[in-house]
Structures are given as C-alpha cells and as structure tokens.
C-alpha positions as CSV (number, residue, x, y, z in Angstrom):
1,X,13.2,-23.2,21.4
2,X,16.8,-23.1,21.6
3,X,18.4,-19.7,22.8
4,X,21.0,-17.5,21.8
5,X,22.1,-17.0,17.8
6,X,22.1,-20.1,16.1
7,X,21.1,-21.1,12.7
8,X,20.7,-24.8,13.1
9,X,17.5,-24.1,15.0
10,X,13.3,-23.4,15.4
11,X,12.8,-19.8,14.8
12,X,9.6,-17.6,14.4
13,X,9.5,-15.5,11.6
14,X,6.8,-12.4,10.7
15,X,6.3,-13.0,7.2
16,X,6.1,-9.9,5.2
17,X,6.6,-11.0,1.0
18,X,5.7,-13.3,-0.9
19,X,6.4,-11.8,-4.2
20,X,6.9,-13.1,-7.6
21,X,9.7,-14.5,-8.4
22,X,10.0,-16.4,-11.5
23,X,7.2,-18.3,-11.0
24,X,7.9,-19.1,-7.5
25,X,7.6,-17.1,-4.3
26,X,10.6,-14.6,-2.5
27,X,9.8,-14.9,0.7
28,X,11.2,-12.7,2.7
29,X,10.3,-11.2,7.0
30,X,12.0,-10.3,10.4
31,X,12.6,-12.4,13.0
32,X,10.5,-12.3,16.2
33,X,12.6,-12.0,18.8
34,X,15.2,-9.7,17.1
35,X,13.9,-8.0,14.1
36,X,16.4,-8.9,11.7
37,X,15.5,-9.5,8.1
38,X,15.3,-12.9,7.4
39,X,15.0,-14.2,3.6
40,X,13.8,-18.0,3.6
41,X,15.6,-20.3,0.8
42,X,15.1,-23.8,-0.1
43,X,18.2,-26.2,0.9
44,X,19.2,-28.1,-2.7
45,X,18.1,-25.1,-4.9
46,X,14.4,-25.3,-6.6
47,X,11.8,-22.1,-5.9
48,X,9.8,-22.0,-2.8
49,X,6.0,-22.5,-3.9
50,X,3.0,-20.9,-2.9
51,X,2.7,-25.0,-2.6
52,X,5.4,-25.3,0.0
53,X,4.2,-22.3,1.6
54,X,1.7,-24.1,3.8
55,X,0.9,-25.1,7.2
56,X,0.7,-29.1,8.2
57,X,-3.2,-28.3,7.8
58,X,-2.8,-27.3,4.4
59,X,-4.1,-23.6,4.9
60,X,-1.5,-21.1,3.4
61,X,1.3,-19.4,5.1
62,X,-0.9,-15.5,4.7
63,X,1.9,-12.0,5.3
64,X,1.9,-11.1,8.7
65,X,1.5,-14.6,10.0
66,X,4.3,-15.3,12.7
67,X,5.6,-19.0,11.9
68,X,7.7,-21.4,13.5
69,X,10.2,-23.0,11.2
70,X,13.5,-24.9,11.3
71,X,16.1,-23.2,9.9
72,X,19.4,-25.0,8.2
73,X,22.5,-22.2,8.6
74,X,23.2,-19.1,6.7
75,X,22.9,-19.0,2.7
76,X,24.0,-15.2,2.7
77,X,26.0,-13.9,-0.5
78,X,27.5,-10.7,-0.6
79,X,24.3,-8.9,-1.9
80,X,21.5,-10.6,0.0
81,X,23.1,-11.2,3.6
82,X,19.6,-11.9,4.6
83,X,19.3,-15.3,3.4
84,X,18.7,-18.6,5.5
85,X,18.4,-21.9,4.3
86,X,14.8,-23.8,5.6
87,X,13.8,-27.2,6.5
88,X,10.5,-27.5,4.3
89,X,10.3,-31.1,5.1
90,X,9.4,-30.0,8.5
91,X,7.2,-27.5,7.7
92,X,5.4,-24.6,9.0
93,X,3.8,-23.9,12.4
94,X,1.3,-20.7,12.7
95,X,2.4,-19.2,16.0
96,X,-0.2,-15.9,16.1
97,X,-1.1,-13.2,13.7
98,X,1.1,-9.9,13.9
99,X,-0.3,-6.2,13.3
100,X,1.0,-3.5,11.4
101,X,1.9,-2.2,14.8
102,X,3.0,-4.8,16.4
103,X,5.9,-5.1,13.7
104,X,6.9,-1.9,14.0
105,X,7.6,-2.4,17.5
106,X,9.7,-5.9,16.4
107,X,10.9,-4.1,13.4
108,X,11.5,-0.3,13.0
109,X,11.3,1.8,9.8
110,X,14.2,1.8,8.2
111,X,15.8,5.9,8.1
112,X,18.7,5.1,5.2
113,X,17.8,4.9,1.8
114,X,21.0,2.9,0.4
115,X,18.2,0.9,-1.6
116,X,17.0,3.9,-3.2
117,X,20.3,5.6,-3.2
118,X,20.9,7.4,-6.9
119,X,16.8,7.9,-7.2
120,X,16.7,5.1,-10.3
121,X,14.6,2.5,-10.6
122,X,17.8,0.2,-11.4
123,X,21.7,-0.1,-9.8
124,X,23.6,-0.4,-12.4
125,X,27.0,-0.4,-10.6
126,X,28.4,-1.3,-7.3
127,X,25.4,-3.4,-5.5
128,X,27.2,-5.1,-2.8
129,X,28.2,-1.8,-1.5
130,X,24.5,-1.3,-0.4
131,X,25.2,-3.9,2.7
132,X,21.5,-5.4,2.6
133,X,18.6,-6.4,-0.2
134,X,15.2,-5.5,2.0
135,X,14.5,-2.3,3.3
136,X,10.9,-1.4,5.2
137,X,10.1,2.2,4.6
138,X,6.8,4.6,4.4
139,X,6.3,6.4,1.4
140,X,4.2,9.1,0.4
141,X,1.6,10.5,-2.4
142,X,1.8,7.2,-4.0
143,X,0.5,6.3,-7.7
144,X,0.5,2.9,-9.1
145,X,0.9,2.6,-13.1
146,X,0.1,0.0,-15.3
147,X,3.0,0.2,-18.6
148,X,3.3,-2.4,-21.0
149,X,6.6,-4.4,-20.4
150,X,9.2,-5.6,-23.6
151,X,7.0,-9.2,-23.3
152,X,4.1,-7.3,-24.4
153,X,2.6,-7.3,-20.8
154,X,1.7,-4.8,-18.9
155,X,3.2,-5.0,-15.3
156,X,2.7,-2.9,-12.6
157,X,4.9,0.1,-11.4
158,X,4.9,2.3,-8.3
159,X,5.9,6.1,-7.8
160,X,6.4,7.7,-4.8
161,X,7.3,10.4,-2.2
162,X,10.3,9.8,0.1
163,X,12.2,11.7,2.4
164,X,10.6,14.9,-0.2
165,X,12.4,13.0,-3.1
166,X,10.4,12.0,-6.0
167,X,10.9,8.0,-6.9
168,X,9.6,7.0,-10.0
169,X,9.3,3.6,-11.7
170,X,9.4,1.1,-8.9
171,X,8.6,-2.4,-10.2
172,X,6.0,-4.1,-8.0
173,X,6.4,-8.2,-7.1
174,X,3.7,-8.0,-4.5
175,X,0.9,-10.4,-6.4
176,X,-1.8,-8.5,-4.7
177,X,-1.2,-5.5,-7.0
178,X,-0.9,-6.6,-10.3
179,X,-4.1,-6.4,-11.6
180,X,-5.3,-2.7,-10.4
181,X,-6.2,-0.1,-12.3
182,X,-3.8,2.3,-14.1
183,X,-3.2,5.5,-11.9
184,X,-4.7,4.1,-8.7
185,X,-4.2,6.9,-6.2
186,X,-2.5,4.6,-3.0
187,X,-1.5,7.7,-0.8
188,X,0.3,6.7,2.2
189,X,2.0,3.3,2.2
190,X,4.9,0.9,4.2
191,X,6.6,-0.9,2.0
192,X,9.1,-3.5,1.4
193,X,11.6,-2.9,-0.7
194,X,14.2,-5.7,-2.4
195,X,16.9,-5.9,-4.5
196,X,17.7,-9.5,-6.2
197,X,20.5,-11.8,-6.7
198,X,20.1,-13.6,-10.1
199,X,22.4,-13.7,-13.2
200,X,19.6,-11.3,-15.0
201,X,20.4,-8.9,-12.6
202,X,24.3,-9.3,-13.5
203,X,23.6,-8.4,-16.7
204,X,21.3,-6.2,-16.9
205,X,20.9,-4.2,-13.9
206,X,19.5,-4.7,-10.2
207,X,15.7,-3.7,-10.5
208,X,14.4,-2.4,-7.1
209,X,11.1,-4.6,-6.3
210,X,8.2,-2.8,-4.1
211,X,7.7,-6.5,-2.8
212,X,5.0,-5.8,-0.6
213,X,2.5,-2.7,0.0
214,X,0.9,-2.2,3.4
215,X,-1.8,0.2,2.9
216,X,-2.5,2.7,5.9
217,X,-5.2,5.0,4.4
C-alpha cells in the first residue's frame, strides 16, 4: 500500500450501500484508515452492477466487507464531493469483515443534520450548500411504510425520530427493505443517508435516500 493521500492508489474501503439506483448499484463507505466517505464510480460512465460488485472468486462484495480496490482520482462534483473513480478491471480484494462497532470507531456518527435540514423529504433549493451527499446517523421510533408510488408501485418509505424532530417520508434505496410489511415497527436504527446527483434530481427535487438500515434492536 502506498502512504499518504493519493488517489491513484490501493485503498480499503468499509462498504456500507448498495442501494438502488436505476437499475444499478450506489455504492457508497468510508475509508479504512481515515474514515472519510468514499462513493465508488465507474471510470467511462455505465452503472456499477451487483455483477461488477464481486470478488476475483466470484462471491459478492456483502456491506460491511472491508475491500481492497484501486482507485483512479477524484470524480467529486459540487454536490457529491465523495466520489472516486474505480479500477473494476482490477477488481476486488476482501480484506476482513467490519462490525457495527468497529465502524463507529473508523467512522463516528455524524452530529449535523445539513441532510435533513428543513425536515422535508425533498431539497428543493440550494443543494450544494449542504457540503456532502452521505450522512451516518441513529434514528429513533422508526416505522417503515409501504405507499403506492405515481408508477403504480408501491415503494418503501421510512419515518423517524431525530434529534426529538419528527422526519417523515424518507425514501428507502436499501434493497433489503423493499419488500416488508406496511407499518413495520424498526425502533432504533443507524442509517445512511444520501442525496443524489442526476438530472431528475435537477428538475424535480433532491429526494433524501435512507440507503442503508443497520438494525440495533
């Protein structure tokens, strides 16, 4: 491994989303050694797969595996910093498995809320000022919902307790929730939170994504 900050190198990531995305995958952690937020993006354009997401075994990249994986510079815009470019030609390396809390110690909860900020489900105005697109936080007295979306699908949403605030209406990209039950009692959760980068968004509004729950009761 190379040392210092450099983007042309092998870093390990935690993985914590893979969450639907247009038929792809966002895949999104925090990076080992420092804890930043990490997005990975595919050099050339194109979705990253659940396909691509795999290691050289052909077992699937699972959240909260820690992978080695080359990375090709920056690919930041002004609302999703986060963003690095990947070498998928070379593939992924499991380095170990990663607990709840063992990330936290890599990774602490975030204390803002500039995702959350006017208590909407949407920003409608202004996103860049937020300064970052993923947030980890622990929510309260939550209550998935099932609703029935304008494609005459039901999706599924999340409410929640923050800071004593009530958030309502949260859409949920983590795949592993799509298919419970309406009113499904969750109680005490860490989630990730994400806001896109996509000419929908531009028009219509930047949804905030619960892109993955982490159960803790």
């Amino acid at each position: 491994m190379k040392g210092g900050f450099d983007w042309f190198m092998e870093k390990e990531i935690i993985i914590l989303t893979k969450s639907a995305k247009y038929g792809g995958l966002c895949v999104a952690g925090v990076d080992f050694k420092t804890g930043e937020w990490i997005r990975l993006v595919k050099k050339g354009g194109g979705q990253i797969t659940n396909n691509i997401m795999r290691y050289r075994d052909g077992s699937y990249v699972k959240i909260l595996d820690c992978i080695a994986v080359h990375t090709l510079g920056s690919a930041a815009t002004p609302i999703q910093p986060e963003n690095v470019y990947i070498d998928i030609k070379e593939g992924f390396v499991k380095v170990k498995k990663i607990s709840i809390g063992e990330l936290l110690m890599i990774h602490n909860l975030e204390n803002h809320k500039n995702i959350l900020g006017n208590y909407s489900h949407v920003i409608r105005h202004n996103v860049e000022n937020v300064g970052h697109s993923l947030e980890l936080i622990k929510v309260q007295n939550a209550i998935l919902h099932r609703v029935m979306g304008s494609n005459g699908y039901y999706k599924s949403k999340l409410d929640f307790y923050y800071n004593n605030v009530h958030y309502m209406n949260m859409s949920i990209t983590d795949p592993d929730y799509f298919n419970v039950e309406d009113v499904t009692r969750l109680g005490e959760l860490i989630i990730v939170l994400s806001i896109p980068d996509d000419d929908y968004s531009k028009n219509y509004g930047y949804f905030k994504f619960v892109a993955k729950i982490f159960r803790l009761n």
